[in-house]
C-alpha positions, -999 to 999 in steps of 0.1 A, spaced: -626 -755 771 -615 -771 737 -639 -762 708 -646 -790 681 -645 -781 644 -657 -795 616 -655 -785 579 -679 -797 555 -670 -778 526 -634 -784 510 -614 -810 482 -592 -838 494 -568 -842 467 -555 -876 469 -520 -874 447 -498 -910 445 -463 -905 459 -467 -901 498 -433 -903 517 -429 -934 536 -421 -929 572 -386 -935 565 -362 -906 579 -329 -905 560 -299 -877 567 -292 -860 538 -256 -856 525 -243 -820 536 -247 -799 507 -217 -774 497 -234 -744 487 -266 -734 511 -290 -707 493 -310 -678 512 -337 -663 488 -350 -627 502 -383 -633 483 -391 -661 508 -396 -631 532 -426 -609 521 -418 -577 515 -384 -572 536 -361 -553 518 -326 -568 525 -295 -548 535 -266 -570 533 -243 -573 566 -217 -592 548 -201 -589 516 -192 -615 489 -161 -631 506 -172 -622 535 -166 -648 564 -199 -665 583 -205 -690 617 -241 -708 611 -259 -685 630 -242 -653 620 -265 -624 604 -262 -622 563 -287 -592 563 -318 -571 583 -346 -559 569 -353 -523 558 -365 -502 583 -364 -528 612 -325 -534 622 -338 -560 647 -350 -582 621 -325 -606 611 -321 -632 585 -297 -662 596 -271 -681 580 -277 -719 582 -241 -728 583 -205 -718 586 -187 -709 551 -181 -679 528 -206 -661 514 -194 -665 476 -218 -643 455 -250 -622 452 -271 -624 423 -293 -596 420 -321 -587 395 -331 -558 380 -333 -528 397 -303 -544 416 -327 -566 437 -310 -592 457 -320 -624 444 -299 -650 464 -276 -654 483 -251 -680 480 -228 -695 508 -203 -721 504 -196 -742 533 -170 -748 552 -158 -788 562 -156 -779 597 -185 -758 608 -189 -734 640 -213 -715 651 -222 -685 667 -236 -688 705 -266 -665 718 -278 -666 758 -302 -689 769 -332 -676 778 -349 -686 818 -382 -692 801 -399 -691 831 -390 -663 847 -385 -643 810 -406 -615 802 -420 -609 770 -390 -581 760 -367 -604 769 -384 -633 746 -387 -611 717 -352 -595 713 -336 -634 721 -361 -646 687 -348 -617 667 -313 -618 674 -314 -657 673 -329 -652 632 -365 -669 641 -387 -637 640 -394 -644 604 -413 -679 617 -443 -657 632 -461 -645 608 -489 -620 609 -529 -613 593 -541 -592 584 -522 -592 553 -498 -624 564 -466 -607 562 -436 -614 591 -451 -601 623 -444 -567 638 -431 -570 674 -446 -540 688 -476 -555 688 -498 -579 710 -516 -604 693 -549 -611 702 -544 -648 703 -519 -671 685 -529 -698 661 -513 -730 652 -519 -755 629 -508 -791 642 -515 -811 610 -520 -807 575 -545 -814 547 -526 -800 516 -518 -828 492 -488 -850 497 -480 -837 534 -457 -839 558 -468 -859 589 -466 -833 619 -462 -858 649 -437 -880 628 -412 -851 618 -418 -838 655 -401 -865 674 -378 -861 698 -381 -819 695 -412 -823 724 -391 -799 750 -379 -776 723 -417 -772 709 -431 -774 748 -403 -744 753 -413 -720 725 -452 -725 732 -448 -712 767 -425 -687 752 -452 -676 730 -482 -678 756 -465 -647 776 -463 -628 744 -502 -629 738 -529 -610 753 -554 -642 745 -548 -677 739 -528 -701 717 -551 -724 698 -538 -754 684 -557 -769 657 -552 -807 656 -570 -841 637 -563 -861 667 -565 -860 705 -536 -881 710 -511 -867 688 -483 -847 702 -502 -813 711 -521 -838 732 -494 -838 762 -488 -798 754 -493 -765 785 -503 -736 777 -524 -742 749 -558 -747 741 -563 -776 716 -593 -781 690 -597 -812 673 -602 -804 633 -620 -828 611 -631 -822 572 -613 -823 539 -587 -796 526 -583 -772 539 -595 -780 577 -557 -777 581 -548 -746 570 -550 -721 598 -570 -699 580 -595 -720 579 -593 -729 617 -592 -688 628 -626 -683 609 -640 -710 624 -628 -701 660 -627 -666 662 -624 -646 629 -599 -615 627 -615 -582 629 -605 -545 615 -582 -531 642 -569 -565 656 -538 -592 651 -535 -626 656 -501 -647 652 -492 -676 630 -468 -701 632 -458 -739 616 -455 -766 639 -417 -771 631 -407 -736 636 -416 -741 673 -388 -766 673 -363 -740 660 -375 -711 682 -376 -733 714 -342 -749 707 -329 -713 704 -345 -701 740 -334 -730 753 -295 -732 742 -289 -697 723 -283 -717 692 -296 -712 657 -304 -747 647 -316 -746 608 -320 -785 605 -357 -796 598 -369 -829 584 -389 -821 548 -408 -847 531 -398 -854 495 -430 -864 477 -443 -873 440 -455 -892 417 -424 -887 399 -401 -897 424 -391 -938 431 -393 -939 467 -406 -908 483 -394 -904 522 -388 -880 546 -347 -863 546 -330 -843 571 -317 -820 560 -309 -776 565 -326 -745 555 -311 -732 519 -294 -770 514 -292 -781 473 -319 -803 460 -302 -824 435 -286 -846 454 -313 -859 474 -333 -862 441 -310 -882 426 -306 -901 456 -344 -910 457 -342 -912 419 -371 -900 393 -392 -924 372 -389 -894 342 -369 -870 330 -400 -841 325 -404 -832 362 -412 -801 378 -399 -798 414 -419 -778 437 -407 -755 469 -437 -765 487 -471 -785 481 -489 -787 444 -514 -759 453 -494 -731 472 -454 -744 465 -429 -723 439 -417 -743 412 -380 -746 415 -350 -752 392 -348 -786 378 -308 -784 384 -293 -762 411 -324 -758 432 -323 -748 471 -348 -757 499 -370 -728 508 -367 -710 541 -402 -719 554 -405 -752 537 -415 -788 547 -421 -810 523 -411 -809 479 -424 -819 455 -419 -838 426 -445 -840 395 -447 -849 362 -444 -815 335 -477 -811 321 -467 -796 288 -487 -824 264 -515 -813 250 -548 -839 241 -567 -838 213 -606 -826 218 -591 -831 256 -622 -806 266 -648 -828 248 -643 -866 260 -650 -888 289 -623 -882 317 -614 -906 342 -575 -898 351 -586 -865 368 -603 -852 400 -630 -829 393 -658 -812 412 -679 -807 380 -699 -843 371 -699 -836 332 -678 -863 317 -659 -867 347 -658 -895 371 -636 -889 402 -668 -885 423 -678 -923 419 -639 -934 434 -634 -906 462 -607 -929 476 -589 -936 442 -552 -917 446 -543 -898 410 -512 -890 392 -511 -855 378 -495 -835 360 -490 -793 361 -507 -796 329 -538 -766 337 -563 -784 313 -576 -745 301 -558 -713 293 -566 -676 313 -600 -664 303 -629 -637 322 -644 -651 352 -671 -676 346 -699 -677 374 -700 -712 382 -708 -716 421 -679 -741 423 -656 -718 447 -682 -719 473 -683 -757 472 -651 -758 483 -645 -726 504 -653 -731 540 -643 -697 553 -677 -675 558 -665 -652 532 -679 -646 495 -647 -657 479 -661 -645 439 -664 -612 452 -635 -606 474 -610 -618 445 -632 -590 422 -627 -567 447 -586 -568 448 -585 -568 408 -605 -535 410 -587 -522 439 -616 -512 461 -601 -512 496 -635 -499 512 -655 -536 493 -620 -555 507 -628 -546 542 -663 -554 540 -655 -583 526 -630 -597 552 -597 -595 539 -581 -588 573 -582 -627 581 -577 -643 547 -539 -651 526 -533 -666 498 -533 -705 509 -567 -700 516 -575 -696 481 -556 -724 462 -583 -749 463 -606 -723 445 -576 -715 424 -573 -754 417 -610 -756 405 -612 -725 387 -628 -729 355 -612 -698 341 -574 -701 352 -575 -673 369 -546 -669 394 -563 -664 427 -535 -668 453 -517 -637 431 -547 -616 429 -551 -622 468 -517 -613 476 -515 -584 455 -551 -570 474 -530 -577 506 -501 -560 496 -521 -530 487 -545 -530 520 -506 -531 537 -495 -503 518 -527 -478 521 -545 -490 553 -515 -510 572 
């Protein structure tokens, strides 16, 4: 029996630059980029060398400690350098590709007659393990486990993006393949978390779907697991985005690696934002400059404005778990007595001189600019405005910055990651970096308690 949710509390942030739903194939790019940090804390050991020979679909690296899991390469070329950091950290991982590509074949898996083994090892030989993700702690999930359910969110509320059902066409079989994949691998159920009943989920077995209404964040999957059934100390739920499914359920279903996904490029700084398909790891510049900018002072975002990595203006690479980029105006202007005069070019919870309350329709164009510099925590009440989760969210970010694992526990850390906390982030009054301080209480819960 479907469940009905409905968030009250939340922020829509209504940015200008939406992609139109115009899908364009991107120019092949020649040099494809794998960044290690896009996988929380794997420690990579490299497979191939630089010069070393790849088919798409070929291993570049596993991860410390867990030989089975395998990171991918997107397409057939030469792996042509490693940059590394200090300490030697691998940075990225650069791959030049070849004009004619081939790629490496895996067997097909009978999903029907499949047992869960037999599911598993075909995902992490086939390089899509990394797409499940884990809480507590939201790191890449361990498969010797059984997750108590599996939770998917079908749409999103972030700012500026991507349309599920649109950048889902044509992948229904793959996506119908990896959910019954995925619904012998649970002990419970896989609820899919959508904003209408007649979207593509709609037609979907083996899943139980929820129809989501509210502002931001009703999509994030957070929001929809403490609203359905909250994670509890000593038990692990799955996560996965909607166009992974496509990627795992093409692999089961051929025993091919198939990196391609459809990202939206969005912005107010962009001419004619629309959707590109393109490959994991593909250069950004071209498709940029294909769009065009209305400035020169951008920042380009792996990701949405509230939980994307800002990315290199020249020479920058699609992320690995990416669907949409974005593309804003730098905010590195200051105004004069900016913090004492009517504002009307903003959106803003707080009603003192500002008036994005009276026009909650009105679309904005904004920059990175943070309107306040990093100062102590001011109680306001504001983050519980817009938190939904039935969590104290003031407390639980004091409680990682002191390191008190017993108050984090209490607290509810086990169901929470870092998305969750960029709209309290966005609002906060005192700059503080929330998503940072959460992941860094994660990371220590992981370490200590995981």
């Amino acid at each position: 029996m479907s469940k009905g949710i409905k968030v009250k509390k939340g922020l829509d942030l209504r940015l200008v630059g939406e992609a139109s739903k115009e899908l364009v194939s991107a120019h092949e790019s020649k040099t494809y980029v794998i960044k290690p940090s896009d996988f929380h804390l794997v420690v990579p050991k490299m497979i191939v060398k630089e010069g070393g020979r790849l088919k798409k679909g070929d291993p570049i690296f596993y991860a410390k400690g867990n030989e089975d899991l395998k990171v991918l390469s997107p397409v057939s070329g030469t792996l042509t350098k490693i940059e590394r950091g200090a300490k030697r950290v691998i940075l990225k991982i650069f791959i030049e590709a070849d004009a004619q590509q081939e790629e490496a074949v895996y067997n097909p898996v009978n999903i029907s007659s499949a047992k869960p083994e037999e599911i598993k090892k075909a995902w992490l030989q086939g390089g899509c393990w990394p797409f499940i993700m884990q809480r507590p702690y939201d790191v890449i999930a361990n498969q010797g486990t059984t997750p108590r359910d599996i939770f998917i969110s079908g749409f999103s509320t972030a700012p500026l993006a991507a349309d599920v059902d649109f950048v889902l066409q044509g992948k229904e079989k793959e996506v119908q393949a990896a959910l019954t994949a995925l619904s012998k691998l649970t002990s419970g159920k896989i609820h899919v978390g959508v904003n209408s009943m007649s979207g593509m989920f709609a037609a979907m077995k083996d899943i139980e779907l929820h129809q989501v209404s509210g502002p931001h964040p009703a999509g994030n999957v957070g929001t929809q697991i403490n609203k359905l059934s909250p994670v509890n100390k000593g038990e692990t739920v799955w996560t996965i985005a909607p166009q992974h499914l496509a990627i795992m359920g093409e692999m089961l279903l051929t025993g091919k690696y198939n990196p391609e996904r459809i990202i939206a490029f969005v912005g107010s700084s962009l001419k004619n934002p629309k959707y590109f398909k393109t490959k994991i790891g593909a250069e950004l510049d071209p498709i940029i400059q294909e769009i065009g900018l209305k400035e020169e002072n951008v920042r380009v975002i792996n990701g949405d404005v509230l939980t994307g990595v800002q990315t290199e203006k020249q020479g920058g690479h699609l992320g690995f778990a990416n669907s949409v980029v974005t593309v804003i105006p730098e905010g590195d202007d200051y105004e004069f007595f900016g913090w004492n005069k009517p504002v009307f070019d903003k959106i803003s919870t707080s009603r003192a001189l500002t008036f994005s309350w009276l026009n909650p329709k009105k679309k904005y164009e904004l920059t990175t600019n943070t309107n306040g510099e990093h100062r102590a925590f001011v109680l306001t009440g504001n983050y519980e405005e817009v938190f939904p989760l039935d969590i104290y969210p003031l407390q639980t970010l004091k409680a990682c910055m002191v390191k008190d694992l017993d108050q984090m526990e209490a607290l509810g850390m086990y169901e929470v990651a870092p998305e969750d906390f960029a709209l309290t982030e966005f609002i906060c009054v005192s700059k503080q970096p929330h998503q940072q301080i959460i992941r860094e209480g994660l990371d220590l819960m992981y370490k200590e308690i995981g």
